[in-house]
PDB file with SEQRES, HELIX, SHEET and CRYST1 records, atoms N, CA, C and O in Angstrom:
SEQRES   1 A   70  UNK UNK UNK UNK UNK UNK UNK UNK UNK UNK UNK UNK UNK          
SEQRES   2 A   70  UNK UNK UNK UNK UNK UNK UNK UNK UNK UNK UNK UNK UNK          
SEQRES   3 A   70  UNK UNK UNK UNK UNK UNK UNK UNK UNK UNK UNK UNK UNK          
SEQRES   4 A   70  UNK UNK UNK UNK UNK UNK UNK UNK UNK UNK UNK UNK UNK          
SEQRES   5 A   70  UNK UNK UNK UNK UNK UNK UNK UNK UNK UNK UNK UNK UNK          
SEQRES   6 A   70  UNK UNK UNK UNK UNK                                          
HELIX    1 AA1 UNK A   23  UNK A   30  1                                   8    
HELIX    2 AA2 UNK A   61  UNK A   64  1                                   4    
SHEET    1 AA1 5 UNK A  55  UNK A  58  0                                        
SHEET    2 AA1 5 UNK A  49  UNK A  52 -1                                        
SHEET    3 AA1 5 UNK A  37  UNK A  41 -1                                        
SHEET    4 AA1 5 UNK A  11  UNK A  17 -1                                        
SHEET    5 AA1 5 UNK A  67  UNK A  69 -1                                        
CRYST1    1.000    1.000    1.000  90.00  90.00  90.00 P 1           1          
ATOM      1  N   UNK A   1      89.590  94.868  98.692  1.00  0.00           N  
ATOM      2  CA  UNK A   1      90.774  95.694  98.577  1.00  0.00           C  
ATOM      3  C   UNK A   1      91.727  95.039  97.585  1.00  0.00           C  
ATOM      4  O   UNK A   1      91.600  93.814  97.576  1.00  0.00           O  
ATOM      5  N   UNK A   2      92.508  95.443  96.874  1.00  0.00           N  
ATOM      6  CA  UNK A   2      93.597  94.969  96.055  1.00  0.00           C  
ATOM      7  C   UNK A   2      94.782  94.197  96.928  1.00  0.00           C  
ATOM      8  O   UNK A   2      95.215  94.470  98.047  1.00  0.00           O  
ATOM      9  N   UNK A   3      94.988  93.605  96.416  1.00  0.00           N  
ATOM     10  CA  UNK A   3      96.223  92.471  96.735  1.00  0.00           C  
ATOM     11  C   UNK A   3      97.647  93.654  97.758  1.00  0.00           C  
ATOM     12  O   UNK A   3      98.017  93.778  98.926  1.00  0.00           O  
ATOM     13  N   UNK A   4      97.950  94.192  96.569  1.00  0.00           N  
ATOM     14  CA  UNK A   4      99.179  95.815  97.081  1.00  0.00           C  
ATOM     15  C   UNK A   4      98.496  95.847  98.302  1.00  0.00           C  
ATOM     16  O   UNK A   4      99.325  95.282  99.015  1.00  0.00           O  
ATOM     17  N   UNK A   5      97.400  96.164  99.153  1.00  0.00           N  
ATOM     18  CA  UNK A   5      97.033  97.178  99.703  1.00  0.00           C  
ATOM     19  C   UNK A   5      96.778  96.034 101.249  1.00  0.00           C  
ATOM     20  O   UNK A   5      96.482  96.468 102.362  1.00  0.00           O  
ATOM     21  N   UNK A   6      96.999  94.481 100.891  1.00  0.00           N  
ATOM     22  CA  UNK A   6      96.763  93.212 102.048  1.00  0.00           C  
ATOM     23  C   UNK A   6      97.872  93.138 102.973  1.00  0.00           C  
ATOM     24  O   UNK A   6      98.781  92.335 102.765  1.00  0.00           O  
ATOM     25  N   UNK A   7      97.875  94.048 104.160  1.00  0.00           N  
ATOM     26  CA  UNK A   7      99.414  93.380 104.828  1.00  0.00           C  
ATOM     27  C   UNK A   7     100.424  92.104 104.796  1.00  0.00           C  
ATOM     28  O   UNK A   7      99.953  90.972 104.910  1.00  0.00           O  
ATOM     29  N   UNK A   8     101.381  92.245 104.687  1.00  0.00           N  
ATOM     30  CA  UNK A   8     102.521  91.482 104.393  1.00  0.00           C  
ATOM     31  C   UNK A   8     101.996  90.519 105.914  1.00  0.00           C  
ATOM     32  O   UNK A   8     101.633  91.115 106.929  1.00  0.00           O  
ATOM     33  N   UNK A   9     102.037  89.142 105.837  1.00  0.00           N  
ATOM     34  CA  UNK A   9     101.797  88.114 106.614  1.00  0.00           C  
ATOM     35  C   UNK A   9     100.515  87.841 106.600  1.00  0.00           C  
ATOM     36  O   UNK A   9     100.220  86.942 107.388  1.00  0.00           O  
ATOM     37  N   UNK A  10      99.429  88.384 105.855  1.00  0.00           N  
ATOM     38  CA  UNK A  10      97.672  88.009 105.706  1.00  0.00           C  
ATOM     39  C   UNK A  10      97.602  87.295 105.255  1.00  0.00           C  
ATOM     40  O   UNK A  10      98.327  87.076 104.284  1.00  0.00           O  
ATOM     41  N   UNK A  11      96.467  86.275 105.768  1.00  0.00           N  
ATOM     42  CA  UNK A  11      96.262  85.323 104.821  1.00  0.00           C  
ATOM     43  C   UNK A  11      94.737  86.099 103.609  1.00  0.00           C  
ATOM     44  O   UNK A  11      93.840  86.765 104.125  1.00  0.00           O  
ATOM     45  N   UNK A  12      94.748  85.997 103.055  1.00  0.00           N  
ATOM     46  CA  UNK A  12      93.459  86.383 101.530  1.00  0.00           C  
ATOM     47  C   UNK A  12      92.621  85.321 101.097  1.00  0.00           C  
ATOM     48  O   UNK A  12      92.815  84.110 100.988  1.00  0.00           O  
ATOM     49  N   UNK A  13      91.577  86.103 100.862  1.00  0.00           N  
ATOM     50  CA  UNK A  13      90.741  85.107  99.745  1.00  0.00           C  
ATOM     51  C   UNK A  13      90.800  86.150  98.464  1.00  0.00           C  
ATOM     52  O   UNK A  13      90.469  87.326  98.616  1.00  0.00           O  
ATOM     53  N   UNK A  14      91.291  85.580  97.060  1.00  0.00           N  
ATOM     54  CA  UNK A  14      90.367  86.554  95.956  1.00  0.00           C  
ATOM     55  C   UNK A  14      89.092  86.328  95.898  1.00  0.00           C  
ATOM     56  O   UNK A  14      88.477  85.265  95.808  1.00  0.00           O  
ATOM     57  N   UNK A  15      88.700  87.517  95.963  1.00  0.00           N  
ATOM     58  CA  UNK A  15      86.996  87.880  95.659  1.00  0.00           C  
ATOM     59  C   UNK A  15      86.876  88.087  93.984  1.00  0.00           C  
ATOM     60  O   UNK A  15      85.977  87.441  93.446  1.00  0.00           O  
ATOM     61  N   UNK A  16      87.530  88.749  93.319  1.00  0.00           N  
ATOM     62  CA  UNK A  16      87.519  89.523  91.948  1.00  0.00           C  
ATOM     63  C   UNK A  16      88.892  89.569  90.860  1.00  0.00           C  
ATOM     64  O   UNK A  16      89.893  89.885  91.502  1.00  0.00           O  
ATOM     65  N   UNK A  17      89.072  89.430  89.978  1.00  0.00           N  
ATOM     66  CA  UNK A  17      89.978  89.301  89.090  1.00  0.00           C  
ATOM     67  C   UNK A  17      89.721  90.604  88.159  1.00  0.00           C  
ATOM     68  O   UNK A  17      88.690  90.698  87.493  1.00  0.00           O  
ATOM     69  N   UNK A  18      90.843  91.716  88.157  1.00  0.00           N  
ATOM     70  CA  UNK A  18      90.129  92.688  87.181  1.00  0.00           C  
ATOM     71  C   UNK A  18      90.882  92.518  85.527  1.00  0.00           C  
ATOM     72  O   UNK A  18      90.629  93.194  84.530  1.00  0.00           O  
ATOM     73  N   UNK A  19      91.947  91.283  85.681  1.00  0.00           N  
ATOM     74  CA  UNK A  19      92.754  91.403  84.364  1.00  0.00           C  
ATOM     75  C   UNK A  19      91.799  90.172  83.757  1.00  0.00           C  
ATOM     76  O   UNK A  19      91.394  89.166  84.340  1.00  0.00           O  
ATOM     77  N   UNK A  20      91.557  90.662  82.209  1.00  0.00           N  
ATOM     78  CA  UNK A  20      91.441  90.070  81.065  1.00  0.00           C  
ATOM     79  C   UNK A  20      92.363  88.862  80.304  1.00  0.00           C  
ATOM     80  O   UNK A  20      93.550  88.581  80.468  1.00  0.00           O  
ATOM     81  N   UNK A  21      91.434  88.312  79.483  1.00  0.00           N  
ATOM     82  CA  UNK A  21      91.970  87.437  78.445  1.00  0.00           C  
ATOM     83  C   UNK A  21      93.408  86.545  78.797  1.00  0.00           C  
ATOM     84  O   UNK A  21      93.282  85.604  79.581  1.00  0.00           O  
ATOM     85  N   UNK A  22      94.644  86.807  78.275  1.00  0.00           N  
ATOM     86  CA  UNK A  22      95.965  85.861  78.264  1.00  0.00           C  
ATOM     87  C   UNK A  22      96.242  86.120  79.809  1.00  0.00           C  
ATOM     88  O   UNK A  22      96.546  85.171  80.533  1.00  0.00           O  
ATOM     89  N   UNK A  23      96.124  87.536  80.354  1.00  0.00           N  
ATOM     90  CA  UNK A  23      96.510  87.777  81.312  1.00  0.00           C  
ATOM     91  C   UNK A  23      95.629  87.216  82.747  1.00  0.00           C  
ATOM     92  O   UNK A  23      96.212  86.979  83.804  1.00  0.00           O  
ATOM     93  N   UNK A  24      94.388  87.086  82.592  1.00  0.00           N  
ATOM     94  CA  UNK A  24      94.030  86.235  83.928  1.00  0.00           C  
ATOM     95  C   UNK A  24      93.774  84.766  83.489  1.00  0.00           C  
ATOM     96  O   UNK A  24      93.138  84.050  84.263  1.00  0.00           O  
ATOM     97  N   UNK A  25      94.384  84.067  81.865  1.00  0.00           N  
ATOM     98  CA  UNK A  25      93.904  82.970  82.105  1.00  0.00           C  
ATOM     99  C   UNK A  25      95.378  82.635  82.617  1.00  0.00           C  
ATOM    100  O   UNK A  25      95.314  81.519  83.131  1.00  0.00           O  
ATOM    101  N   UNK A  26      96.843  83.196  82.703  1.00  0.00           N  
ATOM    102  CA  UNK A  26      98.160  82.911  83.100  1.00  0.00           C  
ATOM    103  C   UNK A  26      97.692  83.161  84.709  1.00  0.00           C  
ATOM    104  O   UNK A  26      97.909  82.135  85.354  1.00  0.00           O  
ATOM    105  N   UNK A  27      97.271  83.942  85.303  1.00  0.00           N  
ATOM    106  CA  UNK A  27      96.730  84.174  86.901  1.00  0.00           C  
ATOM    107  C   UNK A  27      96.573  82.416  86.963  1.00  0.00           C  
ATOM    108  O   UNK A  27      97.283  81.564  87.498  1.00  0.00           O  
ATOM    109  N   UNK A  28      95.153  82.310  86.063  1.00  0.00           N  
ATOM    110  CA  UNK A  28      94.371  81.244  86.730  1.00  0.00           C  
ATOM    111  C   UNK A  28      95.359  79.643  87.023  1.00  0.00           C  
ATOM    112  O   UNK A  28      95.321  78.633  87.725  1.00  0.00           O  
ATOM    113  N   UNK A  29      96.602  80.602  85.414  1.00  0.00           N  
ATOM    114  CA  UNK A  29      97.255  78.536  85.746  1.00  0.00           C  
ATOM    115  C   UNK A  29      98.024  78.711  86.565  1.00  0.00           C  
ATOM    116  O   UNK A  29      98.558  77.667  86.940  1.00  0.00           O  
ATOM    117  N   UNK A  30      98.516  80.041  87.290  1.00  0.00           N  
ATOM    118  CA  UNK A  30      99.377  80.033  88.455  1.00  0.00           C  
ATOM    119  C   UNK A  30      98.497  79.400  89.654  1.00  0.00           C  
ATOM    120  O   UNK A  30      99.116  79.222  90.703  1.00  0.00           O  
ATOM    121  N   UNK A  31      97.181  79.052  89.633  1.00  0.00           N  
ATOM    122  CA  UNK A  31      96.400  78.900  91.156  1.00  0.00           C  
ATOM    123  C   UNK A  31      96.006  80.491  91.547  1.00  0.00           C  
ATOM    124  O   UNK A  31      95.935  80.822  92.731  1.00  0.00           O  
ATOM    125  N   UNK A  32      95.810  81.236  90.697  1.00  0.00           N  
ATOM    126  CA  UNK A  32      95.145  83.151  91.330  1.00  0.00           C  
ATOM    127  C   UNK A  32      94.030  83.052  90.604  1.00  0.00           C  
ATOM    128  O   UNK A  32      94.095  83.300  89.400  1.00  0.00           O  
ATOM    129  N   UNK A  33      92.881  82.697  91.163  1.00  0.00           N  
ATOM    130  CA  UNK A  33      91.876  82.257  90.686  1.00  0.00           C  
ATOM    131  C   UNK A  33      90.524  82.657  91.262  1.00  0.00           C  
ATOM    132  O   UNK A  33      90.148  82.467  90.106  1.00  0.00           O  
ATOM    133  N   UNK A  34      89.469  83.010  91.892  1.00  0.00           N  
ATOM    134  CA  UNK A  34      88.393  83.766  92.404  1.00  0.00           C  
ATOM    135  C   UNK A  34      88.040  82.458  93.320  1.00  0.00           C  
ATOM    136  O   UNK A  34      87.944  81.415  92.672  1.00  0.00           O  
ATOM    137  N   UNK A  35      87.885  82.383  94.377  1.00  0.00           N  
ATOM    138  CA  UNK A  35      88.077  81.726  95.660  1.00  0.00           C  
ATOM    139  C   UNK A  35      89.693  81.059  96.207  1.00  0.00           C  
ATOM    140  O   UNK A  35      89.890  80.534  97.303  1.00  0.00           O  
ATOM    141  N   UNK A  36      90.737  81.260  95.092  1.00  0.00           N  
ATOM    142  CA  UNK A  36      91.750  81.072  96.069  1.00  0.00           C  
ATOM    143  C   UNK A  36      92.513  81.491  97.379  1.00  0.00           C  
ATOM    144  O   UNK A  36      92.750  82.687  97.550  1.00  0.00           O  
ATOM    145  N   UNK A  37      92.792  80.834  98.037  1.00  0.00           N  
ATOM    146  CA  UNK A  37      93.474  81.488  99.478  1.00  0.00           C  
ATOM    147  C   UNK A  37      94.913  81.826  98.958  1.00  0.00           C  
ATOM    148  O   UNK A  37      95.553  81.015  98.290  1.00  0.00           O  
ATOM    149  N   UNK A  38      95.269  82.756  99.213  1.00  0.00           N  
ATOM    150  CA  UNK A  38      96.575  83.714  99.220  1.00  0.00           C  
ATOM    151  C   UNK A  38      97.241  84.142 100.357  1.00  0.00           C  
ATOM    152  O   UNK A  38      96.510  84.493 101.283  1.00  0.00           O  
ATOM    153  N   UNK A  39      98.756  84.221 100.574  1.00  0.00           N  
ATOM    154  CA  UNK A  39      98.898  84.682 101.476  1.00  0.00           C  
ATOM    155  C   UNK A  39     100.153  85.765 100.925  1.00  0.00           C  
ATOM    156  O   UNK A  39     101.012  85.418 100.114  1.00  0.00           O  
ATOM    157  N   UNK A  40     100.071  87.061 101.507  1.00  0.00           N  
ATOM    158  CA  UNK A  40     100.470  87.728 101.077  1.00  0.00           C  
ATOM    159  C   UNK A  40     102.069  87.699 101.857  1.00  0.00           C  
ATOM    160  O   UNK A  40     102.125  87.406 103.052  1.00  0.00           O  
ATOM    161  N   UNK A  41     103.123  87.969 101.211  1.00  0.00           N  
ATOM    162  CA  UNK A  41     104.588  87.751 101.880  1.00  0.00           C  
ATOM    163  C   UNK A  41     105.156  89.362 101.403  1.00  0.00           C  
ATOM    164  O   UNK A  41     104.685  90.206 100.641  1.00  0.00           O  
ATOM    165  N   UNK A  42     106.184  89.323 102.111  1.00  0.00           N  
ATOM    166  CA  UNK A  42     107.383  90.636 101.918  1.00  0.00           C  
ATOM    167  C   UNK A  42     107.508  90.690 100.481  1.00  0.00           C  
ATOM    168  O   UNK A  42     107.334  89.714  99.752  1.00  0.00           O  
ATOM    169  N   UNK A  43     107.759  91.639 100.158  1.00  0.00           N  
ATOM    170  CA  UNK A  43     108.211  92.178  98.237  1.00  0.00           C  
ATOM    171  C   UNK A  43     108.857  92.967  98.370  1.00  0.00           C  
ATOM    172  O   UNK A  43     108.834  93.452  99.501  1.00  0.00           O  
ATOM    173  N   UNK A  44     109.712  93.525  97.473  1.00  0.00           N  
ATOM    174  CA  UNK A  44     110.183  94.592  97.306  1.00  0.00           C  
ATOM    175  C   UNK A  44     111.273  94.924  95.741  1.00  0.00           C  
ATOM    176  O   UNK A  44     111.710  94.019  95.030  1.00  0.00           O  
ATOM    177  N   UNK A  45     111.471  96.138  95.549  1.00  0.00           N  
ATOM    178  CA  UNK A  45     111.779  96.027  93.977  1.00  0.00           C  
ATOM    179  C   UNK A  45     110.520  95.954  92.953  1.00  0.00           C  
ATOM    180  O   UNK A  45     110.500  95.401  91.853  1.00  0.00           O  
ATOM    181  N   UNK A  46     109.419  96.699  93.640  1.00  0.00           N  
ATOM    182  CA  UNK A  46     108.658  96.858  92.644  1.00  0.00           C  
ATOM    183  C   UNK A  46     107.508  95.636  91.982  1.00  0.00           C  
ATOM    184  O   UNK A  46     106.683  95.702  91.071  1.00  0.00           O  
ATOM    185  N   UNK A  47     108.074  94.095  93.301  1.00  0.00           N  
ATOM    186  CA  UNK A  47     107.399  93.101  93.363  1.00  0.00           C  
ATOM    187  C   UNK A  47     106.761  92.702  94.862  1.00  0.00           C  
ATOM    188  O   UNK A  47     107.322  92.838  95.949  1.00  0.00           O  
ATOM    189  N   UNK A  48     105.140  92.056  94.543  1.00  0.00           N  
ATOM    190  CA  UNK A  48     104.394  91.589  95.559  1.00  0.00           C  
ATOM    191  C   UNK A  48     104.740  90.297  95.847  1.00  0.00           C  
ATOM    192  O   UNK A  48     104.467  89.623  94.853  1.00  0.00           O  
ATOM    193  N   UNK A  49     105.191  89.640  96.682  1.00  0.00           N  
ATOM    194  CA  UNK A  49     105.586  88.261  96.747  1.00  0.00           C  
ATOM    195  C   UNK A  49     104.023  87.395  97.368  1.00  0.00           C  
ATOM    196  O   UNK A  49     103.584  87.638  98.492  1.00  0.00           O  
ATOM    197  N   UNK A  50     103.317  86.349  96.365  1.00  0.00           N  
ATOM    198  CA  UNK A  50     102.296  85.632  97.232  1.00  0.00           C  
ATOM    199  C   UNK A  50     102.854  84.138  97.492  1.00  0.00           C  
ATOM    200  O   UNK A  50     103.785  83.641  96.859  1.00  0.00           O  
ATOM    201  N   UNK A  51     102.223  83.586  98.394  1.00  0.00           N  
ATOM    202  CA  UNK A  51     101.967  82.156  98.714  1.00  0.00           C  
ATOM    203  C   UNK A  51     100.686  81.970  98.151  1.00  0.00           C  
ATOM    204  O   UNK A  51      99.607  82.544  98.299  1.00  0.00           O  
ATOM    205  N   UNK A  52     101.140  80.880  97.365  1.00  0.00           N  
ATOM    206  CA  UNK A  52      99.954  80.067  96.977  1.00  0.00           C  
ATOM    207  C   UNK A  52      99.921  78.574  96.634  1.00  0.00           C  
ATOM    208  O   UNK A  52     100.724  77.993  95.904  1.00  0.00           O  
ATOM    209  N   UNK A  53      98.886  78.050  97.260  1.00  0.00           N  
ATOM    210  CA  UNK A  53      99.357  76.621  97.791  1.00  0.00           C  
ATOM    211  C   UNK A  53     100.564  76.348  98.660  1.00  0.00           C  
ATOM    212  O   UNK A  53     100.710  76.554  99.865  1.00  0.00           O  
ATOM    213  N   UNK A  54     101.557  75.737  97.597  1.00  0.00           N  
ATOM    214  CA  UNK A  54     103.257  75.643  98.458  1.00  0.00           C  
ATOM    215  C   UNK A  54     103.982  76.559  97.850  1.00  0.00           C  
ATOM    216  O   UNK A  54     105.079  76.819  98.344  1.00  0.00           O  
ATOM    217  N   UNK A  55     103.512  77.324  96.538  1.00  0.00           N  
ATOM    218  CA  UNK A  55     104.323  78.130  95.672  1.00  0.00           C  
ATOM    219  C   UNK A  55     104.642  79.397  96.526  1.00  0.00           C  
ATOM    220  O   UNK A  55     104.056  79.673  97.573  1.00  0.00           O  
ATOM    221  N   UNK A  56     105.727  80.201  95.906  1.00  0.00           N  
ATOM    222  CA  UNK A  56     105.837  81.401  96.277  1.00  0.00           C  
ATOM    223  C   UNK A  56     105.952  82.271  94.740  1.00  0.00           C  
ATOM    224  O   UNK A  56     106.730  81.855  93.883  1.00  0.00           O  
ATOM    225  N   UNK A  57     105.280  83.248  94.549  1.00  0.00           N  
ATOM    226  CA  UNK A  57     104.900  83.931  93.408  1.00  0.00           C  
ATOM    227  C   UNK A  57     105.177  85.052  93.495  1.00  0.00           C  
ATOM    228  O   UNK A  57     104.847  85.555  94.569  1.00  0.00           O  
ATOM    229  N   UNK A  58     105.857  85.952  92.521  1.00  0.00           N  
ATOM    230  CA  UNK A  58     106.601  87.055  92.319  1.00  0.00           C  
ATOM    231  C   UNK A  58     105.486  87.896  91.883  1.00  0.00           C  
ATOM    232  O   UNK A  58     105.275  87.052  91.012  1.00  0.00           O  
ATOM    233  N   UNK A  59     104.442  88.895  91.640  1.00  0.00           N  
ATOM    234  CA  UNK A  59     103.365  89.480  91.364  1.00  0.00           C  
ATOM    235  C   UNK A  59     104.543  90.900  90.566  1.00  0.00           C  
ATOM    236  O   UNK A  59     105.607  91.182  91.117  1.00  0.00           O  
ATOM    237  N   UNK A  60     104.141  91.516  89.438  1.00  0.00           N  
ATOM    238  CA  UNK A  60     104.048  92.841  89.289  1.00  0.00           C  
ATOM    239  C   UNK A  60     103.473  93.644  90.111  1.00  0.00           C  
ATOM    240  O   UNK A  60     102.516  92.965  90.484  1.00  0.00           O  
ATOM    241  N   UNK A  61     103.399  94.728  90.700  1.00  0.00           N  
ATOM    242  CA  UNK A  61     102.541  95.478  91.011  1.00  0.00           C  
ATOM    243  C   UNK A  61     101.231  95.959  91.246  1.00  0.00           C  
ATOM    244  O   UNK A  61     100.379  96.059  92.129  1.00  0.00           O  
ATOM    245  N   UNK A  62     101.572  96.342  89.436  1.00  0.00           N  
ATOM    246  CA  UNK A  62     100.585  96.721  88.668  1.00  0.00           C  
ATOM    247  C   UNK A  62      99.456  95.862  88.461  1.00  0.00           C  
ATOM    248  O   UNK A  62      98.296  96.277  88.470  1.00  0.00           O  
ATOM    249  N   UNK A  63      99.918  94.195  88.199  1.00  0.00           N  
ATOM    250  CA  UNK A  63      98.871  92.764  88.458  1.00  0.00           C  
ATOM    251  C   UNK A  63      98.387  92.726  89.681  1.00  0.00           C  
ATOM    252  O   UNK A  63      97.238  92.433  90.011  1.00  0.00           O  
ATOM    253  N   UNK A  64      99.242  93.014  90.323  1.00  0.00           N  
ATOM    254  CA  UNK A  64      99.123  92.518  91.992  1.00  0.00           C  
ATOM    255  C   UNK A  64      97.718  93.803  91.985  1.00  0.00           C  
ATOM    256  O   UNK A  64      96.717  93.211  92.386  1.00  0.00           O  
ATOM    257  N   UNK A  65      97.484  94.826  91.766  1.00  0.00           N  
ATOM    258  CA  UNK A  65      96.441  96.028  92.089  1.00  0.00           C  
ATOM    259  C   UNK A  65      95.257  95.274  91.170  1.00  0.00           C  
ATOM    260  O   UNK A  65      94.124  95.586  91.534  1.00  0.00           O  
ATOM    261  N   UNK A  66      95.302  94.574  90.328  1.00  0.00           N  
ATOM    262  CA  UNK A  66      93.934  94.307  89.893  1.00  0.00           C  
ATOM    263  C   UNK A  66      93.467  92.700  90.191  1.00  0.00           C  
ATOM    264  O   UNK A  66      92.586  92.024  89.660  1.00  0.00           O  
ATOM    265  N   UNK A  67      94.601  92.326  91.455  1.00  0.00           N  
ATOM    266  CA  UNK A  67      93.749  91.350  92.053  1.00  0.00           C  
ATOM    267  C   UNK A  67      92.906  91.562  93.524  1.00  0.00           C  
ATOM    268  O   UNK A  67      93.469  91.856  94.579  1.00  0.00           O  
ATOM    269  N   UNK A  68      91.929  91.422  93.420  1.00  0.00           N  
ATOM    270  CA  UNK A  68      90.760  92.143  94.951  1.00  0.00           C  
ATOM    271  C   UNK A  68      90.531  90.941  95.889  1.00  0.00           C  
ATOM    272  O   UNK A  68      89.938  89.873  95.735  1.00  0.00           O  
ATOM    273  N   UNK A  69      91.121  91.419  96.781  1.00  0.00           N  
ATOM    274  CA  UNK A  69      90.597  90.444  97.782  1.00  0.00           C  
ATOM    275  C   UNK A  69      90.341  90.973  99.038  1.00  0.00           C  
ATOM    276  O   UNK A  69      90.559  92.152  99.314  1.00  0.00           O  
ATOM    277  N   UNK A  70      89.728  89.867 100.086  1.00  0.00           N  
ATOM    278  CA  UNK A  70      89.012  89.963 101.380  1.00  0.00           C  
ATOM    279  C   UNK A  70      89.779  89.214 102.261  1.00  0.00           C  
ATOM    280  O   UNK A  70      89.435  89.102 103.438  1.00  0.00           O  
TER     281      UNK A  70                                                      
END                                                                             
């Protein structure tokens, strides 16, 4: 399922990365990477908020839908 679509308090694994080139190698140096654990937090304003590692990460949307996870 896409990232958008992971209830707010889940923890995630990414399975799949659907963004390309500049845009998933900036994913990858954030730690959003194809076996990372994610945890998905409250957003709002058009932003997905993740945990990752100790970080907390502001997602677009639109990014946030072409990351797939389980």
């Amino acid at each position: 399922m896409p990232l958008i679509l992971a209830p707010a308090g889940r923890a995630v694994k990414v399975i799949r990365i659907l963004a390309e080139g500049d845009v998933r190698r900036h994913l990858e140096n954030l730690g959003i990477l194809v076996g990372a654990a994610l945890e998905r937090m409250e957003g709002g304003g058009g932003v997905i908020i993740v945990k990752v590692k100790d970080a907390r990460l502001a997602l677009d949307r639109g990014l946030a839908a072409k990351i797939l996870v389980s």
